[in-house]
N, C-alpha and C positions, 0 to 999 in steps of 0.2 A: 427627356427625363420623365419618367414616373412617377408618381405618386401614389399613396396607399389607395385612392379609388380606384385610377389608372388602372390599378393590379387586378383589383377583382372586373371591371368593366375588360380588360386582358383576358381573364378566367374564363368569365359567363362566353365570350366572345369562341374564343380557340374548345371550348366544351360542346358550345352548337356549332361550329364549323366539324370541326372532329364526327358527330352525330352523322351526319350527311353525307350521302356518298354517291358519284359519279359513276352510275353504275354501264353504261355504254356513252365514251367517251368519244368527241368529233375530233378531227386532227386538221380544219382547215382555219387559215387564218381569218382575221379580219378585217375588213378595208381600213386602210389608213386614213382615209376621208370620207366624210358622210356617214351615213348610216349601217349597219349590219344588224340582222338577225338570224337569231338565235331558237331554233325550235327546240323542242323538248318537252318527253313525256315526265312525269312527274306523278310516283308512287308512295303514298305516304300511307300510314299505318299507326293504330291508335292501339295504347297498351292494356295488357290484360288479357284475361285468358278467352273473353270474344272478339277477338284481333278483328278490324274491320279494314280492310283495305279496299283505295280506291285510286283512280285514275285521273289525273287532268293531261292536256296536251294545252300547251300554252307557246309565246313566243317570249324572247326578250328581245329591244330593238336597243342599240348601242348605237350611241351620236358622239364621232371625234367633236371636239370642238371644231368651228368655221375660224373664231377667232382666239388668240389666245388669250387667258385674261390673268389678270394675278395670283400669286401664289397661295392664297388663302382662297380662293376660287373652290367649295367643296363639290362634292361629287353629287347628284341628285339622281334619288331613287323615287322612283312612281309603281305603285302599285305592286310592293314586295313584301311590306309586311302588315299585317293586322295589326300590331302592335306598335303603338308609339315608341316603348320604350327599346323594343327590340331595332327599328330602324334608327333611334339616337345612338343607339350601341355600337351598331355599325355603322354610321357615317362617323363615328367620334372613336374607330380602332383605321377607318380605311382612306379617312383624308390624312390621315397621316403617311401618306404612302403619295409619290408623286404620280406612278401610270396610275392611279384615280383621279387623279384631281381634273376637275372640268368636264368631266364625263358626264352624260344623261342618260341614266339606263331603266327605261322603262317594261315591266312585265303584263304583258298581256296571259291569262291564263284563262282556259276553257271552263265549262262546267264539268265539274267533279262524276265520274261514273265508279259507283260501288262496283265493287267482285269480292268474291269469297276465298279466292286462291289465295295464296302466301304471298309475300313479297318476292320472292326466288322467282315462286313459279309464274309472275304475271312478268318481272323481268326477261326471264326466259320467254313468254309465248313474244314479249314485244319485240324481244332480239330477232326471234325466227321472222315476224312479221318485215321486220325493215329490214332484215337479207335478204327475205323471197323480192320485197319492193328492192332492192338494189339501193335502200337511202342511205347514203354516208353521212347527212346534216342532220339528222335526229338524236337528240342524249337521252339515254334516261338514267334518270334522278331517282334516289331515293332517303325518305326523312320520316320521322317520325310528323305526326301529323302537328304538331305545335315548332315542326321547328323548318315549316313547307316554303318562307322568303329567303331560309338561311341556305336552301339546298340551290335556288335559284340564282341566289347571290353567288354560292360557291360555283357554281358552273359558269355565270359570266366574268367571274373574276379569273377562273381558268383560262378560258378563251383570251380575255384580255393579256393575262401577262404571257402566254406562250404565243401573242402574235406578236408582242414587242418586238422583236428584235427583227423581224420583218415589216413591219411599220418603221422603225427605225431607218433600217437601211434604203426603204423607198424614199421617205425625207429629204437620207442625201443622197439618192442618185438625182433626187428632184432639184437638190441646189439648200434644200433648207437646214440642213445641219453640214457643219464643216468637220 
């Protein structure tokens, strides 16, 4: 049940999710044990009429748990957001959700390289780049530049809930769910 903070911590939440967009998305899953990462470029762009856009290339590494632990077990984020209140925001909308809970998902992210091009058009030159490269594991991201943990979060939590049901069913062919 909600409550009247609940709602706007709801709000400010699903307003920077919405913001953020997956703009070349990966379709493989995740291992169901141990570790995976997570590449991805990351496009953000500051408002106003001298738009400056820039570039990071960063990873995210995602750790299943080894052991299970209890159900208030939250989820821990390293190195996603500048902001205090933005990462309270989001552990306090996404431990309420069980494929988060016990997760460790920390971002490593490169140094920032300015360009001048649009957001489209740096989109585009990256797309051509990882087709000529043949890479299928690279996303790129794009967000406004104050809202650049919430586009990293929204691509790991992609990843995360579309390998569910693949993780899942390794589980039980492994013995561990019935």
């Amino acid at each position: 049940m909600f409550f009247p903070d609940d709602l706007s911590h709801e709000s400010r939440f699903r307003t920077a999710w919405e913001s953020v967009e997956i703009a070349r998305p990966v379709r493989y899953s995740l291992f169901t044990f141990g570790a995976s990462d997570l590449p991805y470029f990351l496009i953000l762009s500051d408002s106003g009429p001298d738009q400056m856009v820039s570039i990071t290339k960063g990873e995210v590494k995602i750790t299943r748990p080894m052991i299970i632990t209890p159900e208030n077990a939250r989820p821990e984020f390293e190195d996603f957001f500048e902001d205090a209140d933005d990462r309270d925001l989001a552990q306090f909308i996404l431990a309420r959700s069980a494929s988060f809970s016990n997760l460790k998902l920390q971002n490593h992210g490169g140094p920032q390289r300015i360009v001048s091009d649009s957001i489209e058009e740096v989109v585009a030159k990256l797309n051509r780049q990882l087709d000529d490269e043949e890479e299928e594991h690279v996303a790129i991201l794009t967000a406004p530049r104050s809202l650049a943990g919430f586009a990293v979060l929204r691509y790991a939590s992609d990843r995360i809930m579309q390998s569910a049901p693949s993780n899942i069913q390794e589980l039980r062919e492994r013995g561990f769910l019935t």
